[in-house]
KEGU-459672 format. One record per atom (N, C-alpha, C): chain; y negated, z, x. Coordinates in nm, 4 decimals, always signed. Example, Ala and Ser with C-alpha at 12.3 -4.5 7.8 and 13.67 -1.06 7.14 Angstrom:
<sites>
(site "A",(+0.5690,+0.7800,+1.3190)),
(site "A",(+0.4500,+0.7800,+1.2300)),
(site "A",(+0.3300,+0.7800,+1.3200)),
(site "A",(+0.2250,+0.7080,+1.2850)),
(site "A",(+0.1060,+0.7140,+1.3670)),
(site "A",(-0.0030,+0.7870,+1.2900)),
</sites>
This chain:
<sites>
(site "A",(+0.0555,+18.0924,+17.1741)),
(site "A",(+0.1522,+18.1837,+17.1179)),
(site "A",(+0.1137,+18.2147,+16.9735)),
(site "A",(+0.2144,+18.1899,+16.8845)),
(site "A",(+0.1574,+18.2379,+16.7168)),
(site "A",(+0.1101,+18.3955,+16.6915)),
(site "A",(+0.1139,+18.4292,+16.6244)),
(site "A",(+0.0871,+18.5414,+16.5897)),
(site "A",(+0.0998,+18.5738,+16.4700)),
(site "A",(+0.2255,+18.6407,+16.4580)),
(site "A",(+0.2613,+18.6838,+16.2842)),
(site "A",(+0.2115,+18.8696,+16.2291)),
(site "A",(+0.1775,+18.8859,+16.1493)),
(site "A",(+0.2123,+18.9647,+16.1033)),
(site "A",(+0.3341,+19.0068,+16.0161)),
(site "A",(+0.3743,+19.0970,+16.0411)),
(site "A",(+0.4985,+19.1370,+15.9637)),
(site "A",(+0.4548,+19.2602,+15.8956)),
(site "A",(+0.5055,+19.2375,+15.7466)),
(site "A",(+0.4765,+19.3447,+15.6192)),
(site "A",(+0.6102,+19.4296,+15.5922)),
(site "A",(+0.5629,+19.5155,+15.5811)),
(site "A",(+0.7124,+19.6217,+15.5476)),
(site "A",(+0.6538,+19.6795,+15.4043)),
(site "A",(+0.6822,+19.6374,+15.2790)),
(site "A",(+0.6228,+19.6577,+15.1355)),
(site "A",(+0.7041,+19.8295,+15.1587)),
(site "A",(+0.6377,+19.8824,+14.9895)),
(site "A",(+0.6672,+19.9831,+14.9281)),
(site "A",(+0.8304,+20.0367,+14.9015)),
(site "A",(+0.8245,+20.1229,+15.0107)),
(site "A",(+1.0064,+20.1842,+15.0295)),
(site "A",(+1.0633,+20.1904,+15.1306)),
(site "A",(+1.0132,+20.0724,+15.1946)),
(site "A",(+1.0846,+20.0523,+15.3577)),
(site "A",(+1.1186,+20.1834,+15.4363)),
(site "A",(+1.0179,+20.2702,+15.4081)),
(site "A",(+0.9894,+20.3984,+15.4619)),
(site "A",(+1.1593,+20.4594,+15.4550)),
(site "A",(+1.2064,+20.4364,+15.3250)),
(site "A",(+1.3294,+20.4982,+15.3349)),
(site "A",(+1.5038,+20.4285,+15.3588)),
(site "A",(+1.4437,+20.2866,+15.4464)),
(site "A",(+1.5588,+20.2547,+15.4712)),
(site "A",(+1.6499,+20.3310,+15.5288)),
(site "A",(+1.7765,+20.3556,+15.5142)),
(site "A",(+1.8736,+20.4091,+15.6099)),
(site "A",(+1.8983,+20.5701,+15.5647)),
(site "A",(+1.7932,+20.5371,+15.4772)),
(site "A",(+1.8099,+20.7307,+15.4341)),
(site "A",(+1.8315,+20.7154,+15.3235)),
(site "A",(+1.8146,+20.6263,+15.2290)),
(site "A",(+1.8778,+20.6413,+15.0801)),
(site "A",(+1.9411,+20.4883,+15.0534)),
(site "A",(+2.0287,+20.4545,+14.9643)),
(site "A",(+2.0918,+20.3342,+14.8650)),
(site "A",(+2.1657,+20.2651,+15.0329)),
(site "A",(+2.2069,+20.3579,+15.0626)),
(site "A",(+2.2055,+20.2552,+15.2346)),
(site "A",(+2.3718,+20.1515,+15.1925)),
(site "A",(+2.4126,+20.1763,+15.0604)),
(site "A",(+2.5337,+20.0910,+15.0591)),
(site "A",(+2.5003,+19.9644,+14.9742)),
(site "A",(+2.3112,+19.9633,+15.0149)),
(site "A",(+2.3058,+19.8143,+14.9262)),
(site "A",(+2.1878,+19.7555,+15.0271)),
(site "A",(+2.1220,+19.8742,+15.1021)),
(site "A",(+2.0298,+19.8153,+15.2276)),
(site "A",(+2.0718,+19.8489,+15.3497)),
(site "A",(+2.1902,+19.9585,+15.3738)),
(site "A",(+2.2892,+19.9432,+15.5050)),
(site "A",(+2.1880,+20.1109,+15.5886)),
(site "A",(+2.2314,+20.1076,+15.6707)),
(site "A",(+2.2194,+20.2386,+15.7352)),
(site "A",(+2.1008,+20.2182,+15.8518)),
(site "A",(+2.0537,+20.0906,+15.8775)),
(site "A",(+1.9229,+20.0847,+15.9646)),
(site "A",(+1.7842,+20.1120,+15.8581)),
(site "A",(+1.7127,+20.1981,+15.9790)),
(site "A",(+1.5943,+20.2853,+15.9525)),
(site "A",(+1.5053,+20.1608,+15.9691)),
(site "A",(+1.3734,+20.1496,+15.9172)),
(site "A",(+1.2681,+20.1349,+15.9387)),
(site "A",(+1.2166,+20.1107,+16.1004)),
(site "A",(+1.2482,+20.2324,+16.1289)),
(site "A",(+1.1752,+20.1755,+16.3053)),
(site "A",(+1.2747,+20.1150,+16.3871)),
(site "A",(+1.4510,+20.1266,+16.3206)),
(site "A",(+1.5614,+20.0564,+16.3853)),
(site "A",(+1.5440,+19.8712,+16.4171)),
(site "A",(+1.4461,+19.8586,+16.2397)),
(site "A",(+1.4342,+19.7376,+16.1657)),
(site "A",(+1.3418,+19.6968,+16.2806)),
(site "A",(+1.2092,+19.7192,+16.2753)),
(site "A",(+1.0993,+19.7043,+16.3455)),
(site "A",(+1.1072,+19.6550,+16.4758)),
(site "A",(+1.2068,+19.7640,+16.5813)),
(site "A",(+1.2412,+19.7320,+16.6916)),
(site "A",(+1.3372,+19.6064,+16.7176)),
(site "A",(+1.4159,+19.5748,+16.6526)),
(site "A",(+1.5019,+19.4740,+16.6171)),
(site "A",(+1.3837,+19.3137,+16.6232)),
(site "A",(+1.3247,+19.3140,+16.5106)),
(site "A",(+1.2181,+19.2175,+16.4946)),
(site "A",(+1.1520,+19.2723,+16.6283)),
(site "A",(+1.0874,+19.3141,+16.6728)),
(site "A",(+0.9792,+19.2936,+16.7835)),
(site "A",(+1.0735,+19.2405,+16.8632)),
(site "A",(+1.2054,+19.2333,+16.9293)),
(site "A",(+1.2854,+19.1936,+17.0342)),
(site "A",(+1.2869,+19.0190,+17.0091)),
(site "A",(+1.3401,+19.0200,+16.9044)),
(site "A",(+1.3329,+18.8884,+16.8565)),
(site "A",(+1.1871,+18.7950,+16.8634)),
(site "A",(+1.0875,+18.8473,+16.8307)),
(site "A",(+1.0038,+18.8137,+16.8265)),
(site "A",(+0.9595,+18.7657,+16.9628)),
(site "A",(+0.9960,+18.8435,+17.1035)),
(site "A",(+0.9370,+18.8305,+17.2313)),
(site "A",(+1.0021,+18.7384,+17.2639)),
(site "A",(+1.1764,+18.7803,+17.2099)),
(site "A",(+1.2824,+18.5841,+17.2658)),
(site "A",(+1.1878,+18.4663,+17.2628)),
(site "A",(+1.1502,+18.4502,+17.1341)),
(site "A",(+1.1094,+18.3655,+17.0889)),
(site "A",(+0.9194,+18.2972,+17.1113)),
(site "A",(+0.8854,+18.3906,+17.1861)),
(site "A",(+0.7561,+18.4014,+17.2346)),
(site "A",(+0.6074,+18.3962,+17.1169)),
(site "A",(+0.6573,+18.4926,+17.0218)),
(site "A",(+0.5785,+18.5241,+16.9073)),
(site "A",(+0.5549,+18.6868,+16.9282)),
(site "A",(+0.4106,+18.6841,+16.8768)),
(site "A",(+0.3416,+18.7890,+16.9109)),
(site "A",(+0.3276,+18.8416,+16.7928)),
(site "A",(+0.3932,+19.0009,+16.7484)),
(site "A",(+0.4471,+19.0488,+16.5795)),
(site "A",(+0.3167,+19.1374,+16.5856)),
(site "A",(+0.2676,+19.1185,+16.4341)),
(site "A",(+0.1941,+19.3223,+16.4591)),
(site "A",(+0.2769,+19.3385,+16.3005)),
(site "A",(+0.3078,+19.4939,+16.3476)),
(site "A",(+0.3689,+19.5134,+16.2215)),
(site "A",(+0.2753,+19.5855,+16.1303)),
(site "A",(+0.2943,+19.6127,+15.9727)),
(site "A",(+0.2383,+19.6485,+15.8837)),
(site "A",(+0.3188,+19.7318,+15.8039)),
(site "A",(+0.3604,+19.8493,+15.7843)),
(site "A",(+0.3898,+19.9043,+15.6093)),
(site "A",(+0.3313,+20.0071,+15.5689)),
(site "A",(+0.2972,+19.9704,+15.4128)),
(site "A",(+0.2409,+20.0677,+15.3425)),
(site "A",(+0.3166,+20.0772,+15.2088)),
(site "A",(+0.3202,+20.1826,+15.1437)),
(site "A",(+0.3823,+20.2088,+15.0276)),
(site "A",(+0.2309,+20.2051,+14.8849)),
(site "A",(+0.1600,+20.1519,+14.9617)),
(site "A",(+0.0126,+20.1259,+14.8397)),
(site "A",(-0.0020,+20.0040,+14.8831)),
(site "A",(+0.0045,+19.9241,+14.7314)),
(site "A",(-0.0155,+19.7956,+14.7497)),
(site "A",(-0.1661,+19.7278,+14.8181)),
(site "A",(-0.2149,+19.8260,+14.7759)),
(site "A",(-0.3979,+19.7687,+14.7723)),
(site "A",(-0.4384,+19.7732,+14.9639)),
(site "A",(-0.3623,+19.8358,+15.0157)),
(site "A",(-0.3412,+19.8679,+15.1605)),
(site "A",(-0.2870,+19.7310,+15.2219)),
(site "A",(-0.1671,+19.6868,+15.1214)),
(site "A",(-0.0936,+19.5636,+15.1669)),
(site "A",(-0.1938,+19.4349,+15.2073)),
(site "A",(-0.2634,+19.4341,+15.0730)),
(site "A",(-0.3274,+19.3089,+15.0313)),
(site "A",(-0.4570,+19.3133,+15.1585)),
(site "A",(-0.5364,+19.4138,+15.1733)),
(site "A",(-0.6201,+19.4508,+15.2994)),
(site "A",(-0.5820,+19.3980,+15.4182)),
(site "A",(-0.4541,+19.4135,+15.4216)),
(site "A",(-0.3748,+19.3887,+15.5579)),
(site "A",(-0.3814,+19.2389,+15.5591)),
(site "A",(-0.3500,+19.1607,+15.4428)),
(site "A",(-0.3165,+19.0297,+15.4451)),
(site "A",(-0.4288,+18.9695,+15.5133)),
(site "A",(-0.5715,+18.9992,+15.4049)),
(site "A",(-0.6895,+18.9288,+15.4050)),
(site "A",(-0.7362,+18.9834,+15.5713)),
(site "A",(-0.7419,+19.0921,+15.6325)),
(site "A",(-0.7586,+19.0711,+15.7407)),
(site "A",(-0.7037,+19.0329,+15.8640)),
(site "A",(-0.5809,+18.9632,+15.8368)),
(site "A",(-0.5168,+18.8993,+15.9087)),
(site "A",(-0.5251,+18.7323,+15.8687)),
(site "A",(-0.5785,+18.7371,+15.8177)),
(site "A",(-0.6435,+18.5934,+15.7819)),
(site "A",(-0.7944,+18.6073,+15.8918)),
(site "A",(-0.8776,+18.6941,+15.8418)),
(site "A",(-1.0053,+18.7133,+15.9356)),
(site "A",(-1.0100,+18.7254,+16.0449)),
(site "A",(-0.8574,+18.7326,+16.1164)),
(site "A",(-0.8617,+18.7738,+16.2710)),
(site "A",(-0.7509,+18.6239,+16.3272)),
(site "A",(-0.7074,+18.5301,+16.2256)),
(site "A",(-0.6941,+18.4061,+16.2723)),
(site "A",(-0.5479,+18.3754,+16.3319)),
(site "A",(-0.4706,+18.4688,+16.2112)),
(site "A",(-0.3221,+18.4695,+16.2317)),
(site "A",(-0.2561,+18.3601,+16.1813)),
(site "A",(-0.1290,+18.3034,+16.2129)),
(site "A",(-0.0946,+18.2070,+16.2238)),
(site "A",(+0.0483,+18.1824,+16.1086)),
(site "A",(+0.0616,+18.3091,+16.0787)),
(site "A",(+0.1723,+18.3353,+15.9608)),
(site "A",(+0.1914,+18.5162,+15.9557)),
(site "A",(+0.2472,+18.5271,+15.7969)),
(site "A",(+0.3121,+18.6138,+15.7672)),
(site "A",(+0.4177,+18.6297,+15.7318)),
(site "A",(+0.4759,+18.7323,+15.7899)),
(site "A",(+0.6742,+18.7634,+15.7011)),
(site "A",(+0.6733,+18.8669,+15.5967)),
(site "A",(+0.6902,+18.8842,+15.4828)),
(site "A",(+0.6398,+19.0172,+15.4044)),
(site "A",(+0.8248,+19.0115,+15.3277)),
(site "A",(+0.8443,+19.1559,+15.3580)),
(site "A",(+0.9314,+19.2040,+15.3159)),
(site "A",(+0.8928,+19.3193,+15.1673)),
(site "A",(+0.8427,+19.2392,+15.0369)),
(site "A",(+0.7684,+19.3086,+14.9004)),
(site "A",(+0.8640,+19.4312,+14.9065)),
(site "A",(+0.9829,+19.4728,+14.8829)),
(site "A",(+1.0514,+19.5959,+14.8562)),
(site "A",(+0.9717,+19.6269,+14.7187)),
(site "A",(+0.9294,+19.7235,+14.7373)),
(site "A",(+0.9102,+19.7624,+14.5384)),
(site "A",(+0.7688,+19.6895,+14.5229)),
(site "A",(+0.7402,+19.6210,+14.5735)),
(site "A",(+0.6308,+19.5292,+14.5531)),
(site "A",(+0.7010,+19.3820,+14.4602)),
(site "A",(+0.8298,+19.3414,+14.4979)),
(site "A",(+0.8681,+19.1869,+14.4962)),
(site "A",(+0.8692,+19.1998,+14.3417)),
(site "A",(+0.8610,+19.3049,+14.2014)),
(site "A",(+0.8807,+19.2313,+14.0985)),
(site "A",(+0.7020,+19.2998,+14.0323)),
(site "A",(+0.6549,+19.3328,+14.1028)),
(site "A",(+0.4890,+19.3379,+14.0573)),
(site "A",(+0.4167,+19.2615,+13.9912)),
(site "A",(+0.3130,+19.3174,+13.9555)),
(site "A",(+0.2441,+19.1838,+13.8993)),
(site "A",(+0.0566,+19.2197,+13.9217)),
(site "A",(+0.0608,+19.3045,+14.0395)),
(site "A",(-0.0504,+19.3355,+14.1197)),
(site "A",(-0.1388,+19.2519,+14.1489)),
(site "A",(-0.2419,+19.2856,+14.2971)),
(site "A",(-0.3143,+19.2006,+14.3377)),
(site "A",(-0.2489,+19.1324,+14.4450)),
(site "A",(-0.1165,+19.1541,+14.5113)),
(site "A",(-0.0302,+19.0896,+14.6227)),
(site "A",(-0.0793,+18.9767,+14.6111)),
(site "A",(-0.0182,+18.8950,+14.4807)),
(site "A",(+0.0304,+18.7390,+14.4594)),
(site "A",(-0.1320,+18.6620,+14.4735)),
(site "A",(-0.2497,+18.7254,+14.4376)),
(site "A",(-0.3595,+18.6509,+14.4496)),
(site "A",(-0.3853,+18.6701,+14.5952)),
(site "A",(-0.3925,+18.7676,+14.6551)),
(site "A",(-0.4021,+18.8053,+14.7936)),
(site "A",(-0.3293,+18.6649,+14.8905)),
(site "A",(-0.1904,+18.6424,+14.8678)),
(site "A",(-0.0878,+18.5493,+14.9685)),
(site "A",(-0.1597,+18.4063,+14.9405)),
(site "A",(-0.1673,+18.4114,+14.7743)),
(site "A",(-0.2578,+18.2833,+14.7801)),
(site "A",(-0.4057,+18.2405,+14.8313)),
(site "A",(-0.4949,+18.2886,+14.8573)),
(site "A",(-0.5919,+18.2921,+14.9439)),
(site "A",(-0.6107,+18.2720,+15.0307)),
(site "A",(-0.5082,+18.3318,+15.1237)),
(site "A",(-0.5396,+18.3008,+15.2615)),
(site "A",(-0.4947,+18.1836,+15.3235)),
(site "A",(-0.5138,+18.1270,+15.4623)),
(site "A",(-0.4885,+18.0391,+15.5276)),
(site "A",(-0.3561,+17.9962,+15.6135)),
(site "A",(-0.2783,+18.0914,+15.6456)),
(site "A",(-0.1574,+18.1068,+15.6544)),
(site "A",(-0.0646,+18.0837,+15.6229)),
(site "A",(+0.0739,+18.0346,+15.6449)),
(site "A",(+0.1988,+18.0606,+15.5138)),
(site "A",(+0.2133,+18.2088,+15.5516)),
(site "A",(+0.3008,+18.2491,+15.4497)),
(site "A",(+0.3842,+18.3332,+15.4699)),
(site "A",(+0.5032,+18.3113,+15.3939)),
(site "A",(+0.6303,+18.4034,+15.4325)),
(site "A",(+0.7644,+18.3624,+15.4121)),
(site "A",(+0.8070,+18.4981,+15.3457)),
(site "A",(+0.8879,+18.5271,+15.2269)),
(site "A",(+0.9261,+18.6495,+15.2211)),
(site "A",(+1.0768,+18.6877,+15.2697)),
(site "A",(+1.0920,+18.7760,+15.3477)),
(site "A",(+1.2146,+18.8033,+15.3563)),
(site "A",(+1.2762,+18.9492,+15.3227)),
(site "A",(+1.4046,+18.9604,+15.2790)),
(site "A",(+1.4636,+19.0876,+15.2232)),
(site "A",(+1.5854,+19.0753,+15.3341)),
(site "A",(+1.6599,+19.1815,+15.3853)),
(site "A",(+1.7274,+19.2302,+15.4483)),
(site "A",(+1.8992,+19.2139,+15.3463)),
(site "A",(+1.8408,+19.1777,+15.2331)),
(site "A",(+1.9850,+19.1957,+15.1187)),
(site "A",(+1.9576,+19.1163,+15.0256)),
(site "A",(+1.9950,+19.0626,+14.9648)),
(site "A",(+2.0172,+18.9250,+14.8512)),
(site "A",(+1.9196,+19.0037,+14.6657)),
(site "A",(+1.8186,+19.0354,+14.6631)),
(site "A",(+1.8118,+19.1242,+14.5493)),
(site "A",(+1.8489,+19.0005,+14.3933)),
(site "A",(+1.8738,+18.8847,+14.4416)),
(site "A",(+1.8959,+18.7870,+14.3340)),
(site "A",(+2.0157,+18.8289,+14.2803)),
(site "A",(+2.1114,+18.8798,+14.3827)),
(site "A",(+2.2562,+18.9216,+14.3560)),
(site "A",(+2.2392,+19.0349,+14.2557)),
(site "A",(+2.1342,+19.1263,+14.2466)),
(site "A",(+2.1560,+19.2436,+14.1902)),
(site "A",(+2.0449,+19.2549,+14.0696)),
(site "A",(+2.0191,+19.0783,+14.0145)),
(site "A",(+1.9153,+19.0882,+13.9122)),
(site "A",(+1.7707,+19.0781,+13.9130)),
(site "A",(+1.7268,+19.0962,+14.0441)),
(site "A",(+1.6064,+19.0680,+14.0693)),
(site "A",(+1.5428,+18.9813,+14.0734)),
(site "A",(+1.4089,+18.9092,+14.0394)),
(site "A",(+1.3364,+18.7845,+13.9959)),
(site "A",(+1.2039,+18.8165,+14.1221)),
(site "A",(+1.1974,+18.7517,+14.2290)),
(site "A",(+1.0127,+18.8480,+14.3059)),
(site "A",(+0.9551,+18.7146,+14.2344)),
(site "A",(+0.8381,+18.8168,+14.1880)),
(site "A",(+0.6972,+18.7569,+14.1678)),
(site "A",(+0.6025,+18.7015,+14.2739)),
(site "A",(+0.7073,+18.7673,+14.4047)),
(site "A",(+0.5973,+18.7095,+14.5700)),
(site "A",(+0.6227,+18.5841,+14.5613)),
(site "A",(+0.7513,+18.5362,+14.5564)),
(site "A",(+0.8033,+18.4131,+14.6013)),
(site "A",(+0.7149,+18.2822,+14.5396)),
(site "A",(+0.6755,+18.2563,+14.4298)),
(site "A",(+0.6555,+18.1310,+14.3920)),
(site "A",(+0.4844,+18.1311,+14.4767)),
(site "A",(+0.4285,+18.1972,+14.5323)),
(site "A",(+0.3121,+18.1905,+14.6190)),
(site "A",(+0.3294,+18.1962,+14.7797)),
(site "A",(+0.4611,+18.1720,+14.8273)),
(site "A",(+0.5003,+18.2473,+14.9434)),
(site "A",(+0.5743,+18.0451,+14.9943)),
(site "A",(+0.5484,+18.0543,+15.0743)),
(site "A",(+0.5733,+17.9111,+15.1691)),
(site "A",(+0.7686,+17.8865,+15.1473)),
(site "A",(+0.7731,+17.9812,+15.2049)),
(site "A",(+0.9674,+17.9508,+15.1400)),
(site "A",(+1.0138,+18.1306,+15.1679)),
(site "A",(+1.1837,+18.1304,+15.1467)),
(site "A",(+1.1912,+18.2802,+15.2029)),
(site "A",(+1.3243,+18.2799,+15.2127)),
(site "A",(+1.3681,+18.4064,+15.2876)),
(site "A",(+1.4809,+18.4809,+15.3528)),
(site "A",(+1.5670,+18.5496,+15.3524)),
(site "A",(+1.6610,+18.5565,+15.2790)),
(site "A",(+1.7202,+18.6530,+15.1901)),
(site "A",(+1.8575,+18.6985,+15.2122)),
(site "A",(+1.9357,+18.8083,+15.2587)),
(site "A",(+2.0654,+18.8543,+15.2686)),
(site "A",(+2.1102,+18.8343,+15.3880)),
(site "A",(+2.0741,+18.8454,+15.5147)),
(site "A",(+2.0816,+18.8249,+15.6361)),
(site "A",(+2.0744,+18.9646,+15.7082)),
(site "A",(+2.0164,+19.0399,+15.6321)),
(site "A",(+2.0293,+19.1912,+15.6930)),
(site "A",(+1.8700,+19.1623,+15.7922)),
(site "A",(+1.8558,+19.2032,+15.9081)),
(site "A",(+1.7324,+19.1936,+16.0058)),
(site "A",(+1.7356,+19.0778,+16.0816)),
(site "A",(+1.8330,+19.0124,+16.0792)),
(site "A",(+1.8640,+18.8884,+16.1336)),
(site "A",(+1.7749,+18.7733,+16.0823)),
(site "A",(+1.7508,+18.8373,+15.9599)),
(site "A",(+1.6788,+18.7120,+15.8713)),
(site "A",(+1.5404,+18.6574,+15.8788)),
(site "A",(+1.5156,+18.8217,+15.9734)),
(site "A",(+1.3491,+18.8317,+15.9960)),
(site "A",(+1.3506,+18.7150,+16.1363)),
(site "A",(+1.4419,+18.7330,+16.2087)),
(site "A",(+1.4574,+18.6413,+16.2803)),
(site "A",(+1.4227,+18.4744,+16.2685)),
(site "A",(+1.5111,+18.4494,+16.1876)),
(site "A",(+1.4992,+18.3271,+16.0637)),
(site "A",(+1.3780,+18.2828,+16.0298)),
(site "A",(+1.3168,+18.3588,+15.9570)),
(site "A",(+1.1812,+18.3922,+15.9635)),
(site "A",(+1.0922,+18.3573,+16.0641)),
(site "A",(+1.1163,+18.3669,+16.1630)),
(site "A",(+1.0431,+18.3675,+16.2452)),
(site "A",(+1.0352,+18.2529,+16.3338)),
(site "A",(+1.1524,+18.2027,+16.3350)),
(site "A",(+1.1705,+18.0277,+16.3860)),
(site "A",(+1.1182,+17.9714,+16.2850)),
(site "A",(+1.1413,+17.9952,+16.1308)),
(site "A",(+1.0924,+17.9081,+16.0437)),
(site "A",(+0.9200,+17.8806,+16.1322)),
(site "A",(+0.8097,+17.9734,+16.1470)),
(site "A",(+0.7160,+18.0374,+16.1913)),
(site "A",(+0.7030,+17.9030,+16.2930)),
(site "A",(+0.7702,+17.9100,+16.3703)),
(site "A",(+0.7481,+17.8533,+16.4974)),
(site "A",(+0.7886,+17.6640,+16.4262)),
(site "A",(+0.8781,+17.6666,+16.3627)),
(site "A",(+0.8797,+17.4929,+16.2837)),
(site "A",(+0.7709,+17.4541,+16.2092)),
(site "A",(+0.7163,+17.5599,+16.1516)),
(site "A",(+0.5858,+17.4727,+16.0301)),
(site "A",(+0.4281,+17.4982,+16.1342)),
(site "A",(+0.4262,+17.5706,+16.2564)),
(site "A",(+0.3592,+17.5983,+16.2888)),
(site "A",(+0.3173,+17.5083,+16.4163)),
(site "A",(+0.4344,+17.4244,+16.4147)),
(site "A",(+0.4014,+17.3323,+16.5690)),
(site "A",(+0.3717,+17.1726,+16.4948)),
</sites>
């Protein structure tokens, strides 16, 4: 069985409670529960992650590398146009990971700095995508 971690970057915290007419009206733990369901269809084992401090993020990564995980899904949120320690962090480890956003931020001007270190990614699918995500997971992983 794989074993992904899933990242919820800087903001997630306030899905569903603010801009919800550009990230939609599901909460954070709506999101979460959604992906873990999916995740069991599919017989992938999720641990989830969010922090609104990057340096928390990057911790998370590298020890999910040390405990012999098999991929990551990282959703950057106010992380994706950074220029932090994320991007050295994704590159390091042994893993892919995939980024996915819940909403298209290309549509609204946005450039992520995750992506060109990130295996491929997911974009404008709403929570569905994490889904996506997650078969991708199960194709590069078999």
């Amino acid at each position: 069985m794989a074993k992904v971690l899933v990242i919820q970057g800087a903001g997630m915290n306030m899905r569903g409670k603010s801009q919800v007419e550009i990230f939609g009206t599901a909460t954070l733990d709506e999101m979460n529960e959604q992906i873990l369901a999916y995740a069991e269809g599919l017989g992938i084992e999720v641990e989830l992650f969010h922090s609104n401090i990057e340096g928390e993020v990057v911790n998370a990564i590298y020890d999910a590398h040390e405990r012999g995980f098999d991929a990551a899904l990282i959703n950057p949120a106010g992380y994706t146009t950074g220029t932090g320690p994320l991007r050295g962090a994704i590159s390091q480890v042994g893993y892919p990971v995939i980024e996915v956003h819940a909403s298209n931020p290309t549509a609204r001007g946005t450039v992520s700095n995750v992506l060109p270190v990130c295996k491929g990614s997911v974009y404008g699918f709403g929570v569905y995508g994490y889904k996506l995500a997650l078969e991708a997971v199960q194709h590069i992983s078999s």
